[in-house]
C-alpha positions in Angstrom: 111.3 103.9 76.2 112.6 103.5 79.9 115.6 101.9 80.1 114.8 98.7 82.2 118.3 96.7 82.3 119.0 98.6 85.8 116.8 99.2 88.7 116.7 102.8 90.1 117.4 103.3 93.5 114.8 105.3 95.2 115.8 105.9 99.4 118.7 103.1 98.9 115.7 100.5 97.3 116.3 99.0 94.5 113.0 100.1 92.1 112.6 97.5 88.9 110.5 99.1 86.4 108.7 96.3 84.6 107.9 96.4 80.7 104.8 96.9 79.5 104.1 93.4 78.8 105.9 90.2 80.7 106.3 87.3 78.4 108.4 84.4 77.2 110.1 87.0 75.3 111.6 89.4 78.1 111.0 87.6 81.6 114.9 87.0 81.5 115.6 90.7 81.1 113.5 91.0 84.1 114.9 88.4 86.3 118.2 89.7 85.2 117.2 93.1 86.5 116.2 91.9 90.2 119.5 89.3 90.0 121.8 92.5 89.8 119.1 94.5 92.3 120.5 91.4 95.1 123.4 91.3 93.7 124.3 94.3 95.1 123.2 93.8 98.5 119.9 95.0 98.6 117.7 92.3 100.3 114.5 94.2 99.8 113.4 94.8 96.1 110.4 96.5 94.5 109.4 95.8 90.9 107.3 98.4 89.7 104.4 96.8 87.6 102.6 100.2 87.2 102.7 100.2 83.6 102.9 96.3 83.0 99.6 95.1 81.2 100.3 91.8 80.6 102.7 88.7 82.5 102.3 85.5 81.6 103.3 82.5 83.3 107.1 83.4 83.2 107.2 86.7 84.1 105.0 85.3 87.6 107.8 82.5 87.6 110.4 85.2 87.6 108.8 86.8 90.2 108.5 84.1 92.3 112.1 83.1 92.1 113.3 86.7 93.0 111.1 86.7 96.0 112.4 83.5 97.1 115.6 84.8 96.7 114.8 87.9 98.6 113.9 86.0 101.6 116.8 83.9 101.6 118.5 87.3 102.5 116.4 88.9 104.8 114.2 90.8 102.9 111.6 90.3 100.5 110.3 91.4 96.6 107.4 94.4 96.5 105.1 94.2 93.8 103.4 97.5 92.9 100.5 96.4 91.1 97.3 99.4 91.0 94.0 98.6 91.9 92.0 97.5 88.8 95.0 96.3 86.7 94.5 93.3 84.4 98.1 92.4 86.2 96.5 92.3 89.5 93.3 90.1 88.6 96.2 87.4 86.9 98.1 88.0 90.2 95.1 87.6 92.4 93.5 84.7 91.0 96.6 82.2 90.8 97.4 83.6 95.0 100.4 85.1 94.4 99.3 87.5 97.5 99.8 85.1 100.0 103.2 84.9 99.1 104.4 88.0 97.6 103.4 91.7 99.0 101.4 94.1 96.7 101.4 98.0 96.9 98.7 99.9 95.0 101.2 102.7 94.7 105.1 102.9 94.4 104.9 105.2 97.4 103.3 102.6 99.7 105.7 99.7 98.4 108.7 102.0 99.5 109.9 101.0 103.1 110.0 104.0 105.3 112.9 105.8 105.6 114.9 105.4 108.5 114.7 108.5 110.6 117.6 110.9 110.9 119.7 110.7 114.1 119.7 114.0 116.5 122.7 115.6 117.0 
């Protein structure tokens, strides 16, 4: 079982992989996760939800709040959700996605890197 009390950093990004299933039961794990994601500096964070099959209400409120957060400092929370995931139609139907960005892929939700500098 991954270990999902850190985020990975992947090109200096912050990468939260979500659990399986989002509930009443772990949402605080999560938003502890993004907390120490901004915590560290890191306005732009991407929760990876690749392997999530369920979120209920709190883990969307957790979400949310790290999003918010996000923004307050210049950035902004990246959902990867995959086409076709039970995640995405809960996601989809309560309009999450006019608020929060979703990447089919962990790929796409990775800001590009910045190019190197000629010598």
């Amino acid at each position: 079982m991954p270990d999902h009390r850190y985020p990975l950093m992947i090109n200096g990004v912050p990468v939260a992989e979500a659990p399986e299933e989002i509930d009443i039961c772990n949402a605080e794990q999560l938003r502890i996760v993004l907390l120490e994601a901004a915590g560290r500096g890191h306005a732009t964070i991407v929760a990876d939800m690749t392997r999530t099959r369920f979120c209920d209400s709190s883990g969307f409120s957790v979400l949310v709040a790290a999003h918010q957060r996000a923004l307050a400092e210049g950035g902004g929370l990246r959902l990867v959700i995959p086409d076709g995931s039970r995640v995405l139609r809960i996601f989809t139907v309560i309009g999450l996605g006019r608020f929060i960005p979703r990447f089919a892929s962990l790929d796409q939700a990775l800001p590009a890197a910045p190019a190197a500098a000629a010598d």
